[in-house]
C-alpha positions in Angstrom: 37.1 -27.7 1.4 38.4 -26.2 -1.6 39.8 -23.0 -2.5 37.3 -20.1 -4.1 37.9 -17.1 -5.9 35.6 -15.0 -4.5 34.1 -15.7 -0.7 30.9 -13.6 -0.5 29.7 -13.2 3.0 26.1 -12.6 4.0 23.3 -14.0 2.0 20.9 -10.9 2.0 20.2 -8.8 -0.4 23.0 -7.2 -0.7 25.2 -10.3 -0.9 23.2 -12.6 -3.0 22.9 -9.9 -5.5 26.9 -9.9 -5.5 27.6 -13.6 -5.5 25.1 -13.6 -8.9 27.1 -10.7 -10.2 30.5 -12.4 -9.9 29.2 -15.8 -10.5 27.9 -13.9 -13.5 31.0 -12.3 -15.0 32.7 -16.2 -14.6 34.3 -16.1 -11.5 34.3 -19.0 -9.3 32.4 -17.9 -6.2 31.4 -19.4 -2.8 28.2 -17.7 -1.0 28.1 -18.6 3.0 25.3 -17.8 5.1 24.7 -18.1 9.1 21.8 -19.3 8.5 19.8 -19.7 5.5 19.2 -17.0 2.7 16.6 -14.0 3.4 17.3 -15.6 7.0 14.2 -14.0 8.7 16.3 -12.3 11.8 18.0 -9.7 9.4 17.3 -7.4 6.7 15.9 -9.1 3.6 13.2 -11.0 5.0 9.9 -10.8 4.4 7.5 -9.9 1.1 7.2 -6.1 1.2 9.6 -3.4 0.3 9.3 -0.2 -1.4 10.4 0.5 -4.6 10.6 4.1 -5.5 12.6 6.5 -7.4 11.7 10.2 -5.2 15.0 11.2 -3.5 16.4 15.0 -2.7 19.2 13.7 -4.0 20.4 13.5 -7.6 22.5 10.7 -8.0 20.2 8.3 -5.6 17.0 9.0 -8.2 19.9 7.9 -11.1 20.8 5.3 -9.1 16.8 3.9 -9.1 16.5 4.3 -12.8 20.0 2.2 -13.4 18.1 0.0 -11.1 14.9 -0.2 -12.9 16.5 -2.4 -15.9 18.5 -4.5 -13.5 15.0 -5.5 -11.5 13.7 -6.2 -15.7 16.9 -8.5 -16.4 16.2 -10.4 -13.0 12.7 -11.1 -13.5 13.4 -12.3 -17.0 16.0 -14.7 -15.9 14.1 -15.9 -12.7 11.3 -16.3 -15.1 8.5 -15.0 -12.3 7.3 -11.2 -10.9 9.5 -10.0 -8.3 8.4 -6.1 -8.0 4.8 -5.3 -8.2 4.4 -1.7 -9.8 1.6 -0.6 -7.9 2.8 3.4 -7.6 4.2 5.1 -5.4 3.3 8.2 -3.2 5.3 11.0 -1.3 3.2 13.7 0.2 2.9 15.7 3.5 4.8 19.1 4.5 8.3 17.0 5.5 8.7 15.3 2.3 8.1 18.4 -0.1 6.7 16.8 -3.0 7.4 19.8 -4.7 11.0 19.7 -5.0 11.5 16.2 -5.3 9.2 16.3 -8.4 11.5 18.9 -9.6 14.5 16.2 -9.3 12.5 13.8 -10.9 11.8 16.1 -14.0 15.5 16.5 -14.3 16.6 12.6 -14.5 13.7 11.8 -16.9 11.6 10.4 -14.2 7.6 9.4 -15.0 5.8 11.1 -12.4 3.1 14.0 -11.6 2.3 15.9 -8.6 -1.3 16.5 -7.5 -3.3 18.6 -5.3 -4.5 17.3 -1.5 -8.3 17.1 -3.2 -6.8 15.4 -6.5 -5.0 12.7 -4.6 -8.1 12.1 -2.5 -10.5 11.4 -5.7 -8.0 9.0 -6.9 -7.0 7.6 -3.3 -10.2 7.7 -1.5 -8.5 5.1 1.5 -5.1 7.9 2.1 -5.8 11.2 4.1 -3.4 13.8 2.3 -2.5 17.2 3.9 -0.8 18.7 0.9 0.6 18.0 -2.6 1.0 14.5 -3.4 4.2 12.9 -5.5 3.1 10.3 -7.5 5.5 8.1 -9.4 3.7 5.4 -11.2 6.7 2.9 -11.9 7.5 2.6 -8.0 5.8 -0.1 -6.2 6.5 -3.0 -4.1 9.4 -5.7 -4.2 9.4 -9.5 -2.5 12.8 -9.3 -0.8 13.0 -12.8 0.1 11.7 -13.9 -3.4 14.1 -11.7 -4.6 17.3 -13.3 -2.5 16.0 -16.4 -3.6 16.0 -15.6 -7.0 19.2 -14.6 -6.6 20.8 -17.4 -5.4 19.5 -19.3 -7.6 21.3 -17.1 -10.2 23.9 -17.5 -8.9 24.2 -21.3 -8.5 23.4 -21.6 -12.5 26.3 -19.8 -12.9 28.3 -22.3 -10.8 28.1 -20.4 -7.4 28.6 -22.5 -4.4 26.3 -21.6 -1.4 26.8 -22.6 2.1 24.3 -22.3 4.4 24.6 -23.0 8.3 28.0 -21.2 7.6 28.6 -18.3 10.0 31.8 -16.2 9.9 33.8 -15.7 13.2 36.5 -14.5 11.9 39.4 -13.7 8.7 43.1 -14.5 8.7 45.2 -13.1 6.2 47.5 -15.8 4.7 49.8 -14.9 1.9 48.1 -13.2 -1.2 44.8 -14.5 -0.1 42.5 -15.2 3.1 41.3 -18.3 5.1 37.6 -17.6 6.7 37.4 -19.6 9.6 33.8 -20.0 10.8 32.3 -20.8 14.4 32.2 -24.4 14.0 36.0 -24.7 13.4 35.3 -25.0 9.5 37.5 -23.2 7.0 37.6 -21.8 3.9 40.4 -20.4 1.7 39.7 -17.5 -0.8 41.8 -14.7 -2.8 39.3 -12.0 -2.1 36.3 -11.5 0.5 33.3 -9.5 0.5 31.3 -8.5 3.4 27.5 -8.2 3.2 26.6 -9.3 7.0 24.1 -6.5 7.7 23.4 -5.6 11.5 26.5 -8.2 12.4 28.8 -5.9 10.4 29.9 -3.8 13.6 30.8 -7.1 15.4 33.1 -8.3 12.3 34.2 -5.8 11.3 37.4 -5.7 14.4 37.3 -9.6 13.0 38.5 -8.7 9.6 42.5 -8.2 8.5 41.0 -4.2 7.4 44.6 -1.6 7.3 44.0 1.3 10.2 43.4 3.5 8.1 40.4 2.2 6.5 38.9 1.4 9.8 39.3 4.4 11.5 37.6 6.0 8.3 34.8 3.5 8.7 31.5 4.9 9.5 30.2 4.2 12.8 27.6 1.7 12.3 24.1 2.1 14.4 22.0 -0.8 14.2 18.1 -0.2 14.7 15.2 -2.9 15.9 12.3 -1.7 14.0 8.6 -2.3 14.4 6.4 -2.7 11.7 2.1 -3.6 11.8 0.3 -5.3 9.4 -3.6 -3.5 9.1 -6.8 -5.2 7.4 -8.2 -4.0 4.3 -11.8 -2.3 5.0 -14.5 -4.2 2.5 -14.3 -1.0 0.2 -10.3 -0.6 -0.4 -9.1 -4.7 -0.6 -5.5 -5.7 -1.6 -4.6 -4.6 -5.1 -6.1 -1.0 -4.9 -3.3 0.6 -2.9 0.1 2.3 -4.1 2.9 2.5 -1.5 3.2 5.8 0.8 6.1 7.6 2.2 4.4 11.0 4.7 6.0 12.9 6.9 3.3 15.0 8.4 5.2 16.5 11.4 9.1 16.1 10.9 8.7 12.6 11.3 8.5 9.4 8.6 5.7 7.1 8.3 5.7 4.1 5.3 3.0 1.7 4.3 3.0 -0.7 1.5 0.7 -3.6 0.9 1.7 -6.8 3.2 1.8 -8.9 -0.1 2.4 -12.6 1.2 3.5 -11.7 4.9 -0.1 -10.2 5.5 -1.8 -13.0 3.9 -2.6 -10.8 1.1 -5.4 -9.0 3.7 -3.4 -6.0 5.0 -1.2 -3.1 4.9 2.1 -2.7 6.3 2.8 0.2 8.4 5.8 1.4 10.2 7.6 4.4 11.3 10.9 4.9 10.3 13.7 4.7 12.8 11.5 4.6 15.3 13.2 1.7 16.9 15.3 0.5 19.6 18.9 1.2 19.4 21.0 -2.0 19.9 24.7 -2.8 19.3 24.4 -5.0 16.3 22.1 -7.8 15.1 23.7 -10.5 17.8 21.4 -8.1 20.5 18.0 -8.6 18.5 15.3 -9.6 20.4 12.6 -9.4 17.9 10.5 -7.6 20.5 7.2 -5.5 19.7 6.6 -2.3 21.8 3.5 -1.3 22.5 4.6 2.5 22.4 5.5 1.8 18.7 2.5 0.1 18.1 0.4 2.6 19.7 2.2 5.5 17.3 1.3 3.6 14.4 -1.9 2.6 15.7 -2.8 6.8 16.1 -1.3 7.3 12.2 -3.1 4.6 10.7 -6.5 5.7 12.8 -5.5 9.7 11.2 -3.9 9.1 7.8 -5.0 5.8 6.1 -9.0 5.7 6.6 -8.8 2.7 4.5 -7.6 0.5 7.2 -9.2 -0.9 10.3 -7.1 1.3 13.0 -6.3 -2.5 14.9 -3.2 -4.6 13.8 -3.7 -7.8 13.2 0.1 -9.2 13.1 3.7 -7.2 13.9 7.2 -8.0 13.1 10.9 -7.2 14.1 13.3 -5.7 11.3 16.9 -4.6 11.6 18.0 -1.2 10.0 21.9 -0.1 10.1 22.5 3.0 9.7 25.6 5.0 8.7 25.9 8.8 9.6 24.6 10.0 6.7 22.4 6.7 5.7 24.4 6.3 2.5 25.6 2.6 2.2 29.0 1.4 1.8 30.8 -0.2 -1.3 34.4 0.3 -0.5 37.4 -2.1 0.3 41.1 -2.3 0.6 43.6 -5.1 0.3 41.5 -7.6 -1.1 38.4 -7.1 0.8 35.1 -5.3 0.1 32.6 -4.2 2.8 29.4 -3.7 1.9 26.7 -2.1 3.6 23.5 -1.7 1.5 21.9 0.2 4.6 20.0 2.7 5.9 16.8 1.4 6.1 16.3 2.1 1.6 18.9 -0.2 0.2 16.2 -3.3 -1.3 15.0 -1.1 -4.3 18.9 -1.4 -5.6 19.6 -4.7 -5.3 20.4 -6.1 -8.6 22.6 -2.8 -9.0 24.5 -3.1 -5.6 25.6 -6.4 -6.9 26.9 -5.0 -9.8 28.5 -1.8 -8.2 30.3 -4.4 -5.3 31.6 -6.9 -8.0 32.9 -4.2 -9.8 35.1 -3.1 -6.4 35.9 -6.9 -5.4 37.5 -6.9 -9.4 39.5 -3.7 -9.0 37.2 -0.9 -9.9 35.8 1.5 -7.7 32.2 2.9 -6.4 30.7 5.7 -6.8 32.6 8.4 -4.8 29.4 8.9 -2.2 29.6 5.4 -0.8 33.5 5.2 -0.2 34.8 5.0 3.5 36.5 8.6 2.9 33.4 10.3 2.0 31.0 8.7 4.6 33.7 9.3 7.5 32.3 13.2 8.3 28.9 12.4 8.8 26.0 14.2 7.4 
């Protein structure tokens, strides 16, 4: 097979986003994927993420408004809707609204914040037990429509994609790399990048990385989640609800509408790492407990009187998480890891493509999501 340019590893998210980025800029770039794109045993799968712009932290909120025109530039070049801007809504005592409003107000951000009684009149199907956050540009993204998209991006900018193409391991040969994948294929490029998701702790001892940069690596904790779809009551059908971030007692709980993995008839609900700890995505077992699903079960029945308190359909996600849950952009001798993780990377795709291409051609990423930074945990 001939040489490429630029081997980007992993079509998620994260990776498709990067290929289209490079492709983009004119370099000659070859995607591979171990299975297919949005591959539904990873992280990109699936109709319904959350797109939001509410963070404690300053430079995440800038990061969602640099990625608010990059979601505009993707839809117009796809052509089609990928990110429904149905609202979005932080409330309960955990999540004080109060002072991420305040961070809002100081990056420019649309929002208001409302009383419990307030929120209720205008959300009659959400049970709020405080002030409510309410940013009306946030809503809710199709993350395999989006990967798709993507792709396809990428590929009318003369990307090569490989499917059925999974990575065991990278030599270093001269100035460049050969990729040598489980079937005995190979692959010669100047420069790598590494978007696997939950297989990143398993190749990342696979990859020609100095000692230095490993040992600063983040340890990598790779979470099976649950999430439940819920049906609509009669009263509050699809297309009347804005996504919900709550954390009434030190823990999270998200719902978003289901979207085309609910058949457009439910809500999605999930608690955040909740899950199962496993070792990386090679352990997944796409399991459902029934402890998880009774937790959500008990939230839906209390918080979201809108829904019938009795999922209808459940599915397996995988979340990896750094230390601190920032992601990784970072690389060193002609190799960039990214990790787009955390369990909230999906709102900044189009951006993290931009932010990785601009490490894999000799820039750097913001200072937060560099190996050295992430290394001391939170």
């Amino acid at each position: 097979m001939s040489p490429t340019r630029y081997l980007v590893v992993g079509a998620g998210l994260a990776g498709s986003a990067t290929a289209w980025r490079l492709a983009e800029r004119g370099g000659e770039v070859t995607l591979v994927e171990r299975t297919e794109p949005a591959a539904p045993d990873g992280s990109s799968h699936g109709s319904a993420r959350i797109f939001r712009y509410a963070y404690a932290q300053r430079d995440y909120v800038d990061l969602a408004v640099r990625a608010d025109p990059a979601w505009r530039e993707l839809e117009r070049q796809h052509g089609a809707p990928l990110l429904q801007r149905v609202g979005a809504l932080d409330h309960g005592p955990g999540r004080h609204p109060r002072a991420l409003a305040a961070v809002l107000a100081a990056a420019g951000v649309e929002h208001e914040l409302l009383g419990a009684a307030a929120a209720r009149r205008r959300w009659p199907q959400i049970t709020f037990d405080g002030e409510v956050l309410h940013q009306p540009g946030g809503g809710v993204l199709d993350a395999q429509g989006t990967v798709r998209a993507m792709v396809a991006l990428a590929q009318r900018h003369g990307a090569r994609v490989l499917t059925g193409w999974e990575l065991a391991r990278l030599e270093r040969t001269g100035a460049g790399f050969t990729a040598h994948a489980r079937d005995g294929r190979r692959l010669d490029a100047a420069h790598v990048v590494v978007s696997a998701g939950g297989w990143l702790p398993d190749l990342l001892r696979e990859l020609p990385l100095p000692a230095g940069f490993l040992a600063a690596f983040p340890r990598l904790q790779v979470m099976q989640e649950n999430a439940f779809h819920f049906p609509y009551r009669r009263e509050h059908p699809h297309g009347t609800w804005p996504t919900t971030i709550h954390d009434p007692r030190g823990w999270d709980a998200y719902a978003l509408p289901g979207g085309r993995d609910a058949g457009w008839r439910g809500h999605k609900v999930a608690l955040y790492n909740a899950g199962q700890p496993i070792a990386s995505a090679a352990r997944r077992t796409g399991a459902l407990d029934p402890a998880n699903r009774e937790r959500v079960t008990a939230y839906v029945r209390e918080f979201l009187p809108g829904l019938v308190p009795e999922p209808y359909a459940g599915t397996a996600c995988l979340f990896t998480n750094t230390p601190t849950e920032d992601f990784v952009v970072d690389g060193a001798d002609g190799i960039t890891v990214l990790s787009a993780c955390s369990g909230h990377g999906a709102k900044f795709a189009p951006l993290l493509g931009e932010l990785a291409a601009d490490v894999a051609t000799g820039g750097t990423a913001p200072e937060r999501f560099r190996v050295g930074a992430l290394h001391a945990g939170p």
